[in-house]
C-alpha positions in Angstrom: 93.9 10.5 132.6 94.4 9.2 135.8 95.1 5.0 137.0 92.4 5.4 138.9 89.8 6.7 135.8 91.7 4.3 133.6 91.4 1.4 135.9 87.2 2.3 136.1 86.8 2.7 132.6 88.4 -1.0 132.1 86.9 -2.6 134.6 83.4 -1.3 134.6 83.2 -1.3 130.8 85.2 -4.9 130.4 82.5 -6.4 133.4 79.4 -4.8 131.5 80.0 -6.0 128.7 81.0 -9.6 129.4 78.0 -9.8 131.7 75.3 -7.4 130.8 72.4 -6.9 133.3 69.7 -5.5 131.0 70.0 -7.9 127.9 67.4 -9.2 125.8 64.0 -7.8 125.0 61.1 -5.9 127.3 58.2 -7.5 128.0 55.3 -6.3 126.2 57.0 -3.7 124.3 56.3 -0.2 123.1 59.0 1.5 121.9 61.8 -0.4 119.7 64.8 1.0 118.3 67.5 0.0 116.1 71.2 1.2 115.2 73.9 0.1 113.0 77.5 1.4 112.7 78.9 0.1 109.3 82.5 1.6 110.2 83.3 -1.0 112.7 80.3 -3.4 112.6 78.5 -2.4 116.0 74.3 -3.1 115.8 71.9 -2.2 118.6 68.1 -3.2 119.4 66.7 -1.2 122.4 62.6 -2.2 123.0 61.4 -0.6 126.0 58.3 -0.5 128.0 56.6 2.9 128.9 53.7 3.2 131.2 51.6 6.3 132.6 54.8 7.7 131.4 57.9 6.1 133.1 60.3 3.6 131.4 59.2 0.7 133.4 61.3 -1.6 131.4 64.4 -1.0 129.1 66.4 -4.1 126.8 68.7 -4.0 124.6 69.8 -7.1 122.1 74.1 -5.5 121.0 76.2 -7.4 118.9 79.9 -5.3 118.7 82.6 -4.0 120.9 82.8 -3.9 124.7 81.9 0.1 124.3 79.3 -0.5 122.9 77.6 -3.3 124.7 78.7 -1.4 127.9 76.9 1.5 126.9 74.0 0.0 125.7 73.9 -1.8 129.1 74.2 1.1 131.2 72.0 3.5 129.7 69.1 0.7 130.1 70.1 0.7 133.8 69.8 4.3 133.9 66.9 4.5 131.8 64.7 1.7 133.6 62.4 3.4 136.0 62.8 6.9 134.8 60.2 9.1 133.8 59.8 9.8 130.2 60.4 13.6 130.8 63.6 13.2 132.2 65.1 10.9 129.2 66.5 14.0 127.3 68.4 15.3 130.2 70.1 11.6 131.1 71.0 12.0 127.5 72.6 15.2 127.3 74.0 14.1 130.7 75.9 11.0 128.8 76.9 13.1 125.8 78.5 15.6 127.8 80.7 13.1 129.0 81.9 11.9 126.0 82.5 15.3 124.4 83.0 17.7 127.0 86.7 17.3 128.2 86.6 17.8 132.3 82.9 17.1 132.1 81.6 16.9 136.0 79.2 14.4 135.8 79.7 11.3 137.7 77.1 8.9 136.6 78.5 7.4 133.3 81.9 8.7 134.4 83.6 5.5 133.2 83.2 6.5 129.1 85.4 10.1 129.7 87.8 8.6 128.4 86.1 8.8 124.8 86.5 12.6 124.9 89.9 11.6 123.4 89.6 9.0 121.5 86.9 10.7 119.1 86.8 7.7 116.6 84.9 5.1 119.2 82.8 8.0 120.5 80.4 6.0 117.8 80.1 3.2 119.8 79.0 4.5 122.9 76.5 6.8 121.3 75.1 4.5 119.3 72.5 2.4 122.1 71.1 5.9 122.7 70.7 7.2 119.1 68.5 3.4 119.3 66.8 4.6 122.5 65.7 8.1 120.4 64.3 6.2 117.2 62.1 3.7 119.9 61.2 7.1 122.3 60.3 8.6 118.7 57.5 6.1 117.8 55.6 7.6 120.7 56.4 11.4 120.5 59.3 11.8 122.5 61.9 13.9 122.0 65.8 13.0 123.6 67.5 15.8 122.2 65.8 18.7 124.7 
């Protein structure tokens, strides 16, 4: 990997999660999710808000790692706004990232890195396995 997507990944992920943006819980709730990673002590709360079926509103409460709480943080910015319909393709767009070495998608370019470093691919995964179990309760499905 490049300084460049080295320096991003730092820096985006380091500010993210020292700072997040879309902490805490959604107003009015209708979806809640939970997720727990035993292997390195990561646990994730994502309540989100759907109306006339767009994510007007998407929190998340992390306790772990900076992957982690970065991830969490950016897939509720990502999320927040977005039609329910278009959740399983953001999703596969994220995965593809962190599996898919040379991957082409820009938006959550920062976690490529985790295409080689296959033991904290847990950590950023984990906010949207979270974000499936709350989309679940109302019939949604992230995995297309």
């Amino acid at each position: 990997m490049n300084d460049l997507g080295h320096d991003l990944y730092h820096q985006t992920l380091m500010a993210r999660s020292r700072a997040p943006r879309f902490a805490g819980v959604a107003d009015a709730a209708t979806g809640v999710g939970e997720g727990r990673n035993p292997m390195c002590g990561d646990r994730v709360r994502v309540s989100l808000r759907c109306v006339e079926g767009r994510l007007t509103e998407v929190r998340h409460e992390t306790r772990g790692c900076a992957i982690c709480q970065a991830s969490a943080d950016l897939m509720a910015e990502a999320l927040s706004g977005a039609a329910r319909d278009d959740v399983a393709a953001l999703t596969s767009e994220f995965e593809e990232v962190v599996t898919v070495e040379g991957a082409t998608t820009v938006r959550f370019m920062m976690f490529r890195p985790l295409v080689r470093q296959k033991s904290r691919r847990r950590c950023a995964t984990l906010p949207w396995s979270a974000l499936a179990e709350a989309l679940a309760e109302q019939g949604v499905k992230t995995d297309g």
